[in-house]
Each structure stands twice: as C-alpha cells, then as structure tokens.
C-alpha positions as CSV (number, residue, x, y, z in Angstrom):
1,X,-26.5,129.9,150.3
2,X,-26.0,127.4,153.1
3,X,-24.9,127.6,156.6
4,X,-22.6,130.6,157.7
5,X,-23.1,130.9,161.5
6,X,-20.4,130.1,163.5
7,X,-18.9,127.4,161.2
8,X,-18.3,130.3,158.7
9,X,-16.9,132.5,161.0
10,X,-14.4,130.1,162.6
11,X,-13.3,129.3,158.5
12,X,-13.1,132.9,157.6
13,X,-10.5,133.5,160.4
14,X,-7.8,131.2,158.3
15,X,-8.1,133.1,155.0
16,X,-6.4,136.5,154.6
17,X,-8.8,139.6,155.4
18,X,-8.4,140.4,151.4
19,X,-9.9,137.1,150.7
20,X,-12.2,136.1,153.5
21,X,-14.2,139.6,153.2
22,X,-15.3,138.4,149.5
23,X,-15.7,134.7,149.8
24,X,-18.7,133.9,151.2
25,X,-19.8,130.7,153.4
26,X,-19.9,127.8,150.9
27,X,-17.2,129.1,149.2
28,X,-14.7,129.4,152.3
29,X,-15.9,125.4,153.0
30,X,-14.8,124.4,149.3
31,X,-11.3,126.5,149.6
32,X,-10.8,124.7,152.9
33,X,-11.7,121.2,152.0
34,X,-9.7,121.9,148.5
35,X,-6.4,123.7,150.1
36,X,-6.0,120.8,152.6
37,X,-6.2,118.1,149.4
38,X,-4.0,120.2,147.6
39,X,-1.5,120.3,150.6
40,X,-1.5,116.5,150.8
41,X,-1.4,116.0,147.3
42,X,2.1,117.7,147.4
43,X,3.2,116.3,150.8
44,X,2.9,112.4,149.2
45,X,4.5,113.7,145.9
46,X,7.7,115.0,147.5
47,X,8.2,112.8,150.7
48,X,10.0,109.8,148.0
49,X,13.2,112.6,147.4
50,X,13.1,113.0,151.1
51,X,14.2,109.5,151.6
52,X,16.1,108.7,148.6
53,X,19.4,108.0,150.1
54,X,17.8,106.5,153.5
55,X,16.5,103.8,151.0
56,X,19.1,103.3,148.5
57,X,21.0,102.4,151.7
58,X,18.6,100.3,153.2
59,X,18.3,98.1,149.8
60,X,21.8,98.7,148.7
61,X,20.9,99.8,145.6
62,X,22.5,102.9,143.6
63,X,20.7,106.4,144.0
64,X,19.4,106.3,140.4
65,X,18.4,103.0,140.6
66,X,15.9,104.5,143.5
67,X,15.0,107.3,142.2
68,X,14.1,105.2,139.3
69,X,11.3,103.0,141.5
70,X,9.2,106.3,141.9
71,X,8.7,106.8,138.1
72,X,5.2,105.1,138.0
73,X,4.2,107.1,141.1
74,X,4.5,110.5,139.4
75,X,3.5,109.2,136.1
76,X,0.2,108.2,137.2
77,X,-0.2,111.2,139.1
78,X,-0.8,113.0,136.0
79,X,-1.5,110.4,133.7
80,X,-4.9,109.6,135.6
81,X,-6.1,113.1,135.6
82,X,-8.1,113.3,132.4
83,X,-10.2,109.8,133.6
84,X,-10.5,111.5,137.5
85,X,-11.8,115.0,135.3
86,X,-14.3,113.5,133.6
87,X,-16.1,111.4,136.8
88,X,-15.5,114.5,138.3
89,X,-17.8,116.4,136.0
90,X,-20.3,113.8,136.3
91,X,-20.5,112.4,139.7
92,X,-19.2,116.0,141.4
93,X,-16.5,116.6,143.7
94,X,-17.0,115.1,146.8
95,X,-17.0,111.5,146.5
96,X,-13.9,111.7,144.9
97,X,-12.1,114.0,147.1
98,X,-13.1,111.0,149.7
99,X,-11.5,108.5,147.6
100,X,-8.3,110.3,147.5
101,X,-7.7,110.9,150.8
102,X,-8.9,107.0,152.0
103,X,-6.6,105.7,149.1
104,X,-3.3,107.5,149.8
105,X,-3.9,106.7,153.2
106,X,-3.9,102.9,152.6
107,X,-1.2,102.8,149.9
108,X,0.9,105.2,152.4
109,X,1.2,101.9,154.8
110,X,1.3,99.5,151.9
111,X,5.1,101.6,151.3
112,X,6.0,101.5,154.7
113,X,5.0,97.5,154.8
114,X,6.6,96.7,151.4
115,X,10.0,99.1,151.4
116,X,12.1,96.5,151.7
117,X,11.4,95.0,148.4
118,X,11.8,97.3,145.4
119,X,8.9,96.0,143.2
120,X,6.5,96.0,145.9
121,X,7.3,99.6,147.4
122,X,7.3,100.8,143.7
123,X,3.7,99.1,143.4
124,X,2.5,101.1,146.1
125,X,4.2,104.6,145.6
126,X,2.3,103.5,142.1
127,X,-0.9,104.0,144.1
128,X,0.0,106.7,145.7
129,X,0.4,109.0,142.9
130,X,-2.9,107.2,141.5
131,X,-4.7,108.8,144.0
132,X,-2.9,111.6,145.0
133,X,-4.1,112.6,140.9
134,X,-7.6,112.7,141.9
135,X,-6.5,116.5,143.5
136,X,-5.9,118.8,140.5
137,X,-8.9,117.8,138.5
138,X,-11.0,117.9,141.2
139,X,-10.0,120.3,143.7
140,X,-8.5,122.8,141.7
141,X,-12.2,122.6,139.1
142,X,-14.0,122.8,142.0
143,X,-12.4,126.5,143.0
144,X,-13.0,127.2,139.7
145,X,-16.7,126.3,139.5
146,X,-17.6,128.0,143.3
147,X,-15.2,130.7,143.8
148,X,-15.6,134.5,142.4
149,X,-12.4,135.9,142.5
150,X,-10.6,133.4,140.9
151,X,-7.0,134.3,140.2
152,X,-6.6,135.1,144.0
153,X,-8.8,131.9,145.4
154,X,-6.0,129.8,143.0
155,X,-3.2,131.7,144.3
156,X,-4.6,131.1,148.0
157,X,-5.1,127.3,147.5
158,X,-1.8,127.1,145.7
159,X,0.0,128.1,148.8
160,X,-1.1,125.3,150.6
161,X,0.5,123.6,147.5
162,X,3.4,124.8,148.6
163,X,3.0,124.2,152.0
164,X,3.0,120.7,151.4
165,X,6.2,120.9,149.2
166,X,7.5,122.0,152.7
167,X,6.1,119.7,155.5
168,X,6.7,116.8,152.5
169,X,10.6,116.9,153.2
170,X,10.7,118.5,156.4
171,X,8.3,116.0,158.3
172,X,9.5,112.8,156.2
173,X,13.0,114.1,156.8
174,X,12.0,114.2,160.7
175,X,10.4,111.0,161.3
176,X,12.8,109.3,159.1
177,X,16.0,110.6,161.4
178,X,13.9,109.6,164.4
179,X,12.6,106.0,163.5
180,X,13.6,105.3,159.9
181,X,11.8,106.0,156.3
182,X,9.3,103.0,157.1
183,X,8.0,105.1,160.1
184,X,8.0,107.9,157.5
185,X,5.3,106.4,155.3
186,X,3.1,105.1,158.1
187,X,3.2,109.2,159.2
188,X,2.1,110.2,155.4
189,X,-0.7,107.4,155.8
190,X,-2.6,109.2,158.9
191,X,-1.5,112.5,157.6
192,X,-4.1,111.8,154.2
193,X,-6.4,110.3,156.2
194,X,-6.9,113.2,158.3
195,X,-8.8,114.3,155.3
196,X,-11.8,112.3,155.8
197,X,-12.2,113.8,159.0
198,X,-12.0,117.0,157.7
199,X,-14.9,116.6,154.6
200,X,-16.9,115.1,157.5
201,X,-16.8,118.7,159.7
202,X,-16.8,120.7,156.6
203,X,-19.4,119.2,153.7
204,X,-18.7,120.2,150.4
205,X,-21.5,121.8,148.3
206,X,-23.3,119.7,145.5
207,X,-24.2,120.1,142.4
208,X,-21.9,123.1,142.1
209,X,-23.8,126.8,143.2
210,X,-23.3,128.5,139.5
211,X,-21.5,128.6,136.5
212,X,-20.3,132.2,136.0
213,X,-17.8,132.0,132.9
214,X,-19.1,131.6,129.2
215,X,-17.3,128.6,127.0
216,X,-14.4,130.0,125.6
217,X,-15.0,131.3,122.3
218,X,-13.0,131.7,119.1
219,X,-13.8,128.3,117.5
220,X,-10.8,126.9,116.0
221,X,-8.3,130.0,117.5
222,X,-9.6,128.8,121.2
223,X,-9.0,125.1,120.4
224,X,-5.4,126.1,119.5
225,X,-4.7,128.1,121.9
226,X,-5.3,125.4,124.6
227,X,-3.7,123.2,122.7
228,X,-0.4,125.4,123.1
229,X,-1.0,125.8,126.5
230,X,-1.6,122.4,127.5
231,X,2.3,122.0,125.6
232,X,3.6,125.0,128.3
233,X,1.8,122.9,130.7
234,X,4.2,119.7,130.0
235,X,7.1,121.2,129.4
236,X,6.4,123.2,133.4
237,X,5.7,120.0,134.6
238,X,8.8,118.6,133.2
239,X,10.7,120.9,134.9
240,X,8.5,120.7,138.1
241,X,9.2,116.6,138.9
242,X,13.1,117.3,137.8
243,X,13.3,119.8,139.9
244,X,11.4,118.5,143.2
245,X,12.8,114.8,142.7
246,X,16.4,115.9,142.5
247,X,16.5,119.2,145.2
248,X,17.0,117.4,148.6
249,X,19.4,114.8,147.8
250,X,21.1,117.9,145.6
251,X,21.4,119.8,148.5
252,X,22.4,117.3,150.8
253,X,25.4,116.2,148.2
254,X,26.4,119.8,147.4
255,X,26.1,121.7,150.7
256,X,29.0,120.0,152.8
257,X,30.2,123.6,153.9
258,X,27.0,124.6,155.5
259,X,27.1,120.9,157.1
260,X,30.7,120.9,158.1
261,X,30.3,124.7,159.5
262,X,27.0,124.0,161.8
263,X,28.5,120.8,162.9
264,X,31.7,122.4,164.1
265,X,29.6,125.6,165.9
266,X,27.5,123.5,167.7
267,X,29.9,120.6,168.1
268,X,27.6,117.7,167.4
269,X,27.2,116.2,164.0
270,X,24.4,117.1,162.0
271,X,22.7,114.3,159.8
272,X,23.2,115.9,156.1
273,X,19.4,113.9,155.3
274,X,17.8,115.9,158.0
275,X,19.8,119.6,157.3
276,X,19.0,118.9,153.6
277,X,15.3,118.1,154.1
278,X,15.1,121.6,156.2
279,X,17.1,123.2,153.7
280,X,14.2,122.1,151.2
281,X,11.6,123.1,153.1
282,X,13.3,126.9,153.4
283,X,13.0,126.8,149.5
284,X,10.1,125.9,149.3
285,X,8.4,128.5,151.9
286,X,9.9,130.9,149.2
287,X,8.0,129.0,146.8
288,X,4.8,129.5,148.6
289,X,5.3,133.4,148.7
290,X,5.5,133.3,144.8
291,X,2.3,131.4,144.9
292,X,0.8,134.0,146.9
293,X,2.4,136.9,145.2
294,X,1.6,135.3,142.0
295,X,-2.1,135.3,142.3
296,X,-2.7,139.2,143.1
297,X,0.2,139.5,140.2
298,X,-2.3,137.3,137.8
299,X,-5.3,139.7,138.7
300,X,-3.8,143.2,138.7
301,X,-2.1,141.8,135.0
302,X,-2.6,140.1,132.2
303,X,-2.5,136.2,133.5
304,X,-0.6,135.4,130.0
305,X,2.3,137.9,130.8
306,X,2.3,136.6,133.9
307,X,2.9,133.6,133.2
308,X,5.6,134.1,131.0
309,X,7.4,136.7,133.3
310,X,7.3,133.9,136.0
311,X,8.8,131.2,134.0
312,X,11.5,133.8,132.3
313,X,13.0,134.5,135.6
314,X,13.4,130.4,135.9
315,X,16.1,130.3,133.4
316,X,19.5,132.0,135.0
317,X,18.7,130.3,138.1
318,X,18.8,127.0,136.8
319,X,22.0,127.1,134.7
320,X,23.9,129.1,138.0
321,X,22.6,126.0,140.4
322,X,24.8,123.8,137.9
323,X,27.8,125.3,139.2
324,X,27.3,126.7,142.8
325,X,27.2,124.8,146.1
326,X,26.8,126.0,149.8
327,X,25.0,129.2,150.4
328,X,24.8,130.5,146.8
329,X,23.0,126.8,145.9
330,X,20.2,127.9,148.6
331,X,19.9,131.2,147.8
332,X,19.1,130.3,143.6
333,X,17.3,127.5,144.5
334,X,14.9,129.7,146.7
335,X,14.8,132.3,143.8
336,X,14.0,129.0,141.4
337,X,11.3,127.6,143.5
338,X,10.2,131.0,144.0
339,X,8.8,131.6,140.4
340,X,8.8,127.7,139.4
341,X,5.7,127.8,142.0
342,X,4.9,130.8,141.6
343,X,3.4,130.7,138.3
344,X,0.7,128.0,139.3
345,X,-1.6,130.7,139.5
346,X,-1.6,132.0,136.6
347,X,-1.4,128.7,135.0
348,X,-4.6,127.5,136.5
349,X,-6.0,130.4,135.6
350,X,-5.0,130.5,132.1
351,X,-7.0,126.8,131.5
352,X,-10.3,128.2,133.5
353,X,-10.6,131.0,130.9
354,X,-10.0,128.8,128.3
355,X,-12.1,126.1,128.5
356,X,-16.1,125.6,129.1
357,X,-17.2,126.1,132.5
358,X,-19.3,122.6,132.5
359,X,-16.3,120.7,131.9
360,X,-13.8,122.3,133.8
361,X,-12.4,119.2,136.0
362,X,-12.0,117.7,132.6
363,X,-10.3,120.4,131.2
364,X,-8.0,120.8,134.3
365,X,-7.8,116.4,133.7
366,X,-6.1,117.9,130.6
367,X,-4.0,119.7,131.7
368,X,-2.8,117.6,134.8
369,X,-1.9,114.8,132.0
370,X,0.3,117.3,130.5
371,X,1.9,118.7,133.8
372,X,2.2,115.7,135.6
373,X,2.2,112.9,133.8
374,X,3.9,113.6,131.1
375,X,5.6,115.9,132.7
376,X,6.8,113.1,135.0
377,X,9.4,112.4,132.0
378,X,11.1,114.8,133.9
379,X,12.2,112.1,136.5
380,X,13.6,110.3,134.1
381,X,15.7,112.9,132.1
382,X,17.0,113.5,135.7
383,X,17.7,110.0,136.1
384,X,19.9,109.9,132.8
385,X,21.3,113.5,132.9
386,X,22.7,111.8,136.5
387,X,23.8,108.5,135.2
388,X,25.3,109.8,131.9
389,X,26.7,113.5,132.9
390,X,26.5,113.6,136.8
391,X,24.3,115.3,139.2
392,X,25.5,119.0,138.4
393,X,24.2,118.8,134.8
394,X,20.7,118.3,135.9
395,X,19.4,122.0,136.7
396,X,21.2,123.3,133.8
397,X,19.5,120.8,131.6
398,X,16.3,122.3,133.1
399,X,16.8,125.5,132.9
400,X,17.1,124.4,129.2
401,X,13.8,123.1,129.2
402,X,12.4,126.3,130.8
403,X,14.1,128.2,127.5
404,X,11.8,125.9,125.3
405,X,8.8,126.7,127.5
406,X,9.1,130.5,127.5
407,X,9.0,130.1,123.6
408,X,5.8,128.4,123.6
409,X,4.2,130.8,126.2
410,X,4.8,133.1,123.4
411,X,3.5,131.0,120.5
412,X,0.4,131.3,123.3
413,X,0.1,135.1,123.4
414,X,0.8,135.3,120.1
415,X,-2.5,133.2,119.3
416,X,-4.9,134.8,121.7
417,X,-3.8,138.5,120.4
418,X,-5.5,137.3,117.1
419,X,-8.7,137.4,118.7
420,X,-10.0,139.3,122.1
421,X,-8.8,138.5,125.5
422,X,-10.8,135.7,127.8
C-alpha cells in the first residue's frame, strides 16, 4: 500500500477511533479527499435558499420567481451524473475530482459578477450544479471501490454531506449580512477551490487498489430490483431539493416569535435572513447525526429495512411542519432532516450491493440522475405548491411524496426476498 508515515497518522487523527483503526493509509487519503468534495458539493447546492429573499430584493422580483432561476442549477446536478459516472469509470477518479473543484470555483464568481441580471446568474448557478454533479459519481464510487467497511465509510463521508448543508446557509447567511449575497458567492468560489489544494497534499490512489464485491447476481430479479431502487432514489431526491430549497426562507417567514422574542431580550434587532440561516444550520447538524447514526444502523441491519425505517419516520414530520411555526417548526424540522439525511447511507449502500463493482461510478451516475436530477422536480412542485396553495402546503405535499416512496421501498424488499440477500 502506499505511504503511511506521518501523513497517515496526521489523517487518522480526523476519523473516529471506530473507523480510523480499520482504514488503512490509502484508504483514509480517498475518504479525506472524498468527504471534503462531498462537503462542497452540498455547501454550493444549498447556499441559493440562503439568499433567496436577499436577491428577490435586490432584483425586485417575486420569491418564486427566484427560486425559479435555480431550477437548471439543481437539475444538472443530477442530470449530468450518469455522463460524469461513465468517464469516471474510464479515466478514474482524480482528474475529475480536479475539475470539479476548479469549475465550481470559477462559476462561483461568475454568480457573484452576474447577480444582477437574472439570466446571467441563472447561467452560472447552471454551472455550478454542472460541476458540483461530478461529486456523487465519483466520490461516493470511489469509497465504494477503496474502502472495506463500507456502510460506515458512507455513513462517515455522508456527514460531511451534512456538514456542508450546514456551513452552506450559515456561512452564505454570514457573509451575505456582512457585505451582501455578491460577497457571498465570491466566498463559495475560494471555498471549492480550496479543494485543489487539498488533492495536491493528499494524492488520490490510481487505478483503484481492488475490487472486493462480485456483480450482483439474479439476472433479470437484480436488474429489477435496481430498477425500483433507482425510482426510491427519485422520489428521495424529490423530497430532498423540496425540502432544502424551501427550509430557510420557511423558517425565516414562519418563525417571527423566536425573532420577535430574541430581539426584545437582547434589545437589538436581529436580521430574520441571518437567525433563519442559523436556524438551518441547527437542522441540519441533526441531520448529520442521522448520517452518522445511520451508517452503524445500515451495518448492524439489514440496509433495505433501514432504509425504509428512515424514510417512514419522514412522513408525520412533514405533514405537522404544514401547520406549526416557532419552536415546534424547529423541533420537526430537525426530526425531518434528521432521517431525510439520515438514510443516505443506507441508500448508497443499497446501489454498491446492487450493481457490478467495475462500474460503480456509473451505477452511482444512475442513481444521482434519479436523486438529483430528476429529483430536482422537486424545486419546481415547491415553486407551484407556493404559487398555487401558499408556502404552508409545501411540506405536507412532501410528506406526501415520502408516502409514495415508502411503498416503493417495499415493492424493493419484496423483490430481493425472491432471491438471497446481496
């Protein structure tokens, strides 16, 4: 294996004792280089809700209106996953991972340049989630392809996941109450680059070390049963970008106690942007837990009940956030976000046992076209549950997605008890 030394000691102080004692050297370098593109990935995904209303301002236009001009970014987010899967599988990892980070870098300061004209910001929040889909395909294969114990290595990597749902809105929310939502994109910018300095301390391994999992097998019953979980996959992702694009400016509209009762104690006024965006971040640090949690759940139990447990807990949640406001808003959302994220695991998982090792980035391509890209219809149901029925509709409509999800997660375990467990 290559070097360990020093370098290996100084990564195995970041991972949990639990995981660093079984990873070794290589494999701490590819969960390092991964977890940090999987943070960013997130961070550029969820920084748009963060400045929603800052911009709908700033151009005068209507909040669904804006909301609308980041439909393309988190369509192609998905929708190029499949093309980034299959150069991963046959130009590796590494250049790629490259690309993405130099890429969301530049398109970051083409948004701050262009914000004040809607096509033009659109255009490059369009680039943005062009490269920020290099990620899942690539970084999430490559765990799959290097790492032993892979239930907890996806559970550890989706953390940082879910770190960057939390710096996304809580640093954009900080630099845009300082110097504006311009400044805010110029911050994500350095933030992605920061990546290339990162690959250039900790070289990925190439070609990957070993495959370790047989091609799924089953014939036919295999290729069905990816089918129906690449249709979970959407319908998660659909409630995924619903979810993330609508929960700070959902806070900030429907927590005007915890505003009002903050200002008053401290007797200053609070920008509702700024306490919403921290507010986000709280949920989604609950949401990293459950990633956490859910991948020693997916390797003490069976990943498919898992899975479905996860989602099943989704459903009250959603339809109670329809009606509450204040304190009982945070506490569901934090439950939500909690099991919403915390199912990643298990989903990842799910695909790698599923589909042939040599063409897992392709297969997770798959299945980041489903979860994000299509699932990025989500966005738009959001934007006409809001026009047509108001912004307290949206999470019940949701949850009603999640209802129709938990079905086919059964359909799933129903067609993989017809022949032996991956």
């Amino acid at each position: 294996m290559c070097s360990g030394g020093v370098r290996g000691d100084r990564l195995g102080r970041i991972f949990p004792e639990e995981v660093a004692s079984t990873v070794n050297a290589v494999e701490r370098r590819v969960l390092a280089v991964s977890s940090f593109g999987h943070l960013v990935s997130h961070y550029n995904m969820v920084a748009f809700p963060a400045v929603v209303l800052p911009v709908a301002a700033m151009l005068n236009m209507e909040m669904a209106a804006v909301v609308g001009l980041s439909f393309w970014m988190y369509f192609l987010f998905g929708a190029t996953a499949l093309p980034w899967g299959i150069l991963g599988d046959r130009w590796g990892g590494k250049p790629l991972l490259l690309l993405q980070f130099a890429g969301t870098g530049l398109c970051g300061f083409a948004a701050a340049y262009y914000m004040d004209n809607p096509s033009a910001f659109a255009a490059a929040l369009a680039g943005i989630g062009i490269f920020s889909g290099i990620y899942h395909p690539i970084g999430v294969g490559l765990v799959s392809k290097h790492i032993e114990r892979i239930s907890v290595a996806m559970g550890y990597n989706a953390v940082f996941g879910g770190l960057g749902l939390v710096l996304g809105p809580l640093g954009t929310g900080i630099v845009n109450w300082i110097s504006g939502p311009q400044a805010a994109y110029v911050f994500l910018a350095l933030f992605n680059f920061a990546g290339l300095l990162l690959m250039a301390v900790l070289p990925l391994p190439a070609p990957p070390v070993r495959e370790k999992r047989a091609a799924a097998s089953g014939g036919a019953g295999a290729l069905t049963a990816f089918i129906v979980l690449i249709s979970a996959n959407m319908l998660a992702g659909i409630a995924y970008s619903g979810a993330t694009v609508i929960l700070t400016p959902y806070l900030e509209l429907r927590s005007g106690g915890i505003f009002q009762a903050l200002s008053s104690a401290l007797g200053v006024h609070i920008s509702g942007n700024l306490l919403a965006a921290v507010l986000s971040s709280a949920v989604y640090i609950l949401g990293m837990a459950g990633q956490y949690i859910g991948g020693f759940v997916g390797e003490r139990h069976d990943t498919r009940y898992t899975y479905l447990a996860f989602h099943l807990a989704c459903i009250p949640a959603a339809f109670l956030m329809g009606i509450a406001s204040n304190q009982p808003l945070v506490g569901l959302a934090m439950f939500y976000m909690f099991f919403m994220l915390g199912m990643q695991p298990a989903e990842n998982t799910l695909v790698a046992q599923l589909s042939p090792p040599g063409l897992h980035h392709s297969a997770f391509g798959l299945k980041f076209i489903a979860t994000f890209g299509m699932g990025s219809l989500g966005v738009k149901l959001v934007q006409w549950v809001e026009s047509s029925w108001g912004v307290g509709a949206v999470f019940p409509v949701l949850g009603a997605v999640s209802v129709i999800l938990v079905l086919s997660i059964l359909v799933l375990i129903w067609q993989t008890n017809r022949r032996p467990a991956s």
